[in-house]
C-alpha angles and dihedrals in degrees: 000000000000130000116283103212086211092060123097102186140017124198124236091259095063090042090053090047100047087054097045094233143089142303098212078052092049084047087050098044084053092062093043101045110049092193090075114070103152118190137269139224130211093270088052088257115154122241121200122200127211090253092052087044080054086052105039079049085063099042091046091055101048095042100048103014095040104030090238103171101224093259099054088044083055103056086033089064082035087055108045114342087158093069095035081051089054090045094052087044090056082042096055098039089054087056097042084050097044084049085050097052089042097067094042095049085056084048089053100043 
């Protein structure tokens, strides 16, 4: 599932599922990370933005891809999250790029 630019909010279900993890692991990663405080809605039903799916996707990549512990993932987004956010976003495109070429390799063959 990728990022719709017309939606405003995604629930914790999509997100779990766009990173290919929990959402007992995304409510976890809410009480360790200040910086992610998603929305929520009447019912207590959390509500990610594009711009908290961005920052779980770090998270997500320094914690299980670099080994980060969650403290040094912490002080790594506290230091220069600019930099980790343009990082995910290369990651992602090139994803997004290698699926692409994929499917266009099995069209070909």
């Amino acid at each position: 599932m990728e990022l719709n630019p017309e939606r405003l909010y995604y629930s914790i279900s999509e997100v779990a599922e766009m990173l290919g993890t929990s959402q007992s692991q995304i409510r976890f990663w809410e009480k360790e990370f200040s910086m992610l405080k998603p929305k929520k809605n009447k019912k207590g039903n959390r509500q990610f933005t594009p711009d908290d799916i961005r920052l779980l996707k770090t998270i997500h990549h320094l914690v299980k891809d670099q080994g980060y512990t969650l403290q040094g993932a912490n002080d790594k987004l506290k230091s220069d999250h600019r930099l980790e956010k343009k990082r995910i976003d290369v990651i992602d495109t090139l994803k997004n790029l290698k699926s692409f070429l994929e499917e266009l390799k099995e069209g070909i063959d």
